[in-house]
N, C-alpha and C positions, 0 to 999 in steps of 0.2 A: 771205678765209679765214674761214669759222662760228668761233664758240668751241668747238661742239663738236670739230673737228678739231685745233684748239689746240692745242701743249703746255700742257701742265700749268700748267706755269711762270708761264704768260701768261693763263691763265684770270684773270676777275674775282677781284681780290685783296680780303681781307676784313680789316676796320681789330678790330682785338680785341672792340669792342663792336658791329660790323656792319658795312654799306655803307661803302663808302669816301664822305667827303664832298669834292664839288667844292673846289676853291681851295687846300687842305691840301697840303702833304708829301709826304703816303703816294699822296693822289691824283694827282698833279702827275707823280711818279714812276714810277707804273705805267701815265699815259697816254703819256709818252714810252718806254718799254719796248715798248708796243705799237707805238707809232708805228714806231719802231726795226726792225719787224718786219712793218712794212707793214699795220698793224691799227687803220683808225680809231677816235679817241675814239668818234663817233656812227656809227648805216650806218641804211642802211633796207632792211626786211628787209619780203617777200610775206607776208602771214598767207595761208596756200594755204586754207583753209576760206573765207574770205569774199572773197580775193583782193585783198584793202585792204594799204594799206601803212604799218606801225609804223614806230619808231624804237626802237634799239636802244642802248643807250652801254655799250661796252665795256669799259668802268673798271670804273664800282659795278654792272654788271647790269639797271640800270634801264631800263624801257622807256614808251614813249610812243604816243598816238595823232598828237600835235601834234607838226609839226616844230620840232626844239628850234634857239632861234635861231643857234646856232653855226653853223647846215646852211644857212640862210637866206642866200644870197649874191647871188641875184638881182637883188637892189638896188642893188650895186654897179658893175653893167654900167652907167654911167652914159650910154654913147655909142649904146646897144640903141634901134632906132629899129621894129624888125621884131618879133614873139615868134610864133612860129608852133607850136603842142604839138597837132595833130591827131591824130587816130586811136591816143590811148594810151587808158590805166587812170584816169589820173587821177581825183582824189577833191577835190580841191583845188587852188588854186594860192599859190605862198605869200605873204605879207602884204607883202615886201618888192618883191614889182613895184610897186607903187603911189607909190615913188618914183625910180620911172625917168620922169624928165620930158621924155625925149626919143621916149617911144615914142608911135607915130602908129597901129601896128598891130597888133591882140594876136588869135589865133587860137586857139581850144580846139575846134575841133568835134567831135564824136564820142570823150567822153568821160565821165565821171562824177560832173561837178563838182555838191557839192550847196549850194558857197557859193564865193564871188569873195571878195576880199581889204575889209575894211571901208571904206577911202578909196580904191579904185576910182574912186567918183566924182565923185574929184575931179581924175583926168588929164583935162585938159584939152584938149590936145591926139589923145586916141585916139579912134580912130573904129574 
């Protein structure tokens, strides 16, 4: 669900002197509010003019070009031995494949990537 569709209610809440700040109270509380309501802290949202893809945090409003690392979960697939993302949008892949030390085989073809992750090359085992 957009913000704009939102209630009210649940739009980006604003701390008396501005943006809510991460880690606080006020912020803590209107992420789980959303949550509540099926509305992630971060999303990633199409910028339809360049067709690239932001980040969006639904708390304080704030947005990104970089995936913010809470999104980053990639890494965690520890047992991921295959990664295959052909034929998307992509602009990117995020930083945390580089420690999937099980994977043998990473596929991007036909896509947009205008940089791989900094310690790429040091999987060792990917071909």
């Amino acid at each position: 669900q957009s913000r704009a569709s939102m209630p009210d209610s649940l739009k980006v809440a604003k701390a008396s002197g501005g943006k809510l700040v991460p880690g606080t109270a006020a912020y803590n509380n209107k992420r789980k509010s959303l949550a509540a309501h099926g509305t992630p802290e971060w999303e990633a949202v199409v910028d339809a003019k360049q067709g690239t893809i932001f980040y969006q945090n639904n708390v304080s409003g704030d947005t990104s070009w970089t995936m913010p690392e809470v999104m980053d979960v990639l890494g965690k697939a520890a047992a991921l031995v295959t990664f295959k993302c052909n034929d998307n949008t992509l602009r990117g892949l995020p930083e945390s494949l580089s420690m999937l030390e099980n994977l043998k085989t990473l596929e991007a073809k036909d896509n947009f990537l205008g940089k791989l992750p900094d310690d790429i090359g040091s999987m060792q085992g990917l071909r």
